[in-house]
C-alpha positions as CSV (number, residue, x, y, z in Angstrom):
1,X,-0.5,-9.3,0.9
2,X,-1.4,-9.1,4.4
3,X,-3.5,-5.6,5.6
4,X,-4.8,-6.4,8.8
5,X,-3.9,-4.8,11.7
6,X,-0.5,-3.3,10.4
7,X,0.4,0.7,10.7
8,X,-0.2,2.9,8.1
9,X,-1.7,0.0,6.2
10,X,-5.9,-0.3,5.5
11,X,-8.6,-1.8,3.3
12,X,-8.1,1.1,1.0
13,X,-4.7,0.8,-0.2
14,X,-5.8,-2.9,-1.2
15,X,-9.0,-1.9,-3.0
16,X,-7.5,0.5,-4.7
17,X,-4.7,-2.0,-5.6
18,X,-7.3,-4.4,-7.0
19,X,-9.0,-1.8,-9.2
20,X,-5.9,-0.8,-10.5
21,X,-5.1,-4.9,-11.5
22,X,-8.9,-5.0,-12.6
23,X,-8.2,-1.8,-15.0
24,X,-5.0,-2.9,-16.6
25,X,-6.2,-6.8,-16.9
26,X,-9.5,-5.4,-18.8
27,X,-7.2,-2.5,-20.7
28,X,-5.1,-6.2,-22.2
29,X,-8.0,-8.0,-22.4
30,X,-6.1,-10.6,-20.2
31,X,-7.7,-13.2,-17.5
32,X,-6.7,-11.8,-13.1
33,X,-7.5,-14.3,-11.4
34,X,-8.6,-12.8,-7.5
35,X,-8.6,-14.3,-3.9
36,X,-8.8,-12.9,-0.9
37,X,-8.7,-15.6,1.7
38,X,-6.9,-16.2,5.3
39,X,-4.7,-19.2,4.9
40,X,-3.7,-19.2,9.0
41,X,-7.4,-19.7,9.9
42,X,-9.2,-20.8,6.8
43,X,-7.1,-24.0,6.7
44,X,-8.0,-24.7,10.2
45,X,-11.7,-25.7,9.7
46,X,-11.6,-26.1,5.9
47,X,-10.2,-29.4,4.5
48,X,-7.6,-29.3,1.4
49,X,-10.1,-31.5,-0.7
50,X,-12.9,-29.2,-0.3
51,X,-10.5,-25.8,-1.2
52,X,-9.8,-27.4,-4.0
53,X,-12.8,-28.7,-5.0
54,X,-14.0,-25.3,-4.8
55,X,-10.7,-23.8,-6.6
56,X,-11.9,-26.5,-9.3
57,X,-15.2,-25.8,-10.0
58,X,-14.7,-21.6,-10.1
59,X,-11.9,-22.5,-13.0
60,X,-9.0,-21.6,-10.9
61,X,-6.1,-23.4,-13.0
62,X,-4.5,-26.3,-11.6
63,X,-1.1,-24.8,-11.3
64,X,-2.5,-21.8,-9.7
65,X,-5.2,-23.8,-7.0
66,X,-2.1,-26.5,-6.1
67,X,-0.2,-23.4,-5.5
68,X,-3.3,-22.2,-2.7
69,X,-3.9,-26.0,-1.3
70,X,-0.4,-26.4,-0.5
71,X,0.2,-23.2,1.8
């Protein structure tokens, strides 16, 4: 979900969002899997093998970190 530089959007709305997922994922005693990451520039000076290296060894699921690599 993109926040930056949008009107009547801010860091706030998506905190809160994320403590709200956080809440209901402990409340089910389920797995939320988080990222925060910005695909337009990240994937400019960070290799795919490396992302997912790194989606790899944080146990990111395969279906989810293929998902990531391939934007």
């Amino acid at each position: 979900m993109q926040h930056g530089f949008q009107k009547y959007k801010n860091v706030l709305d998506v905190a809160l969002m994320t403590t709200l997922l956080l809440d209901r994922a402990r409340e089910r005693h389920g797995k939320l899997y988080i990222l925060s990451k910005d695909c337009e520039k990240c994937f400019g000076r960070i290799t795919r093998w490396v992302m997912t290296y790194i989606y790899q060894r944080t146990g990111v699921p395969p279906i989810l970190y293929n998902i990531l690599v391939g934007f």
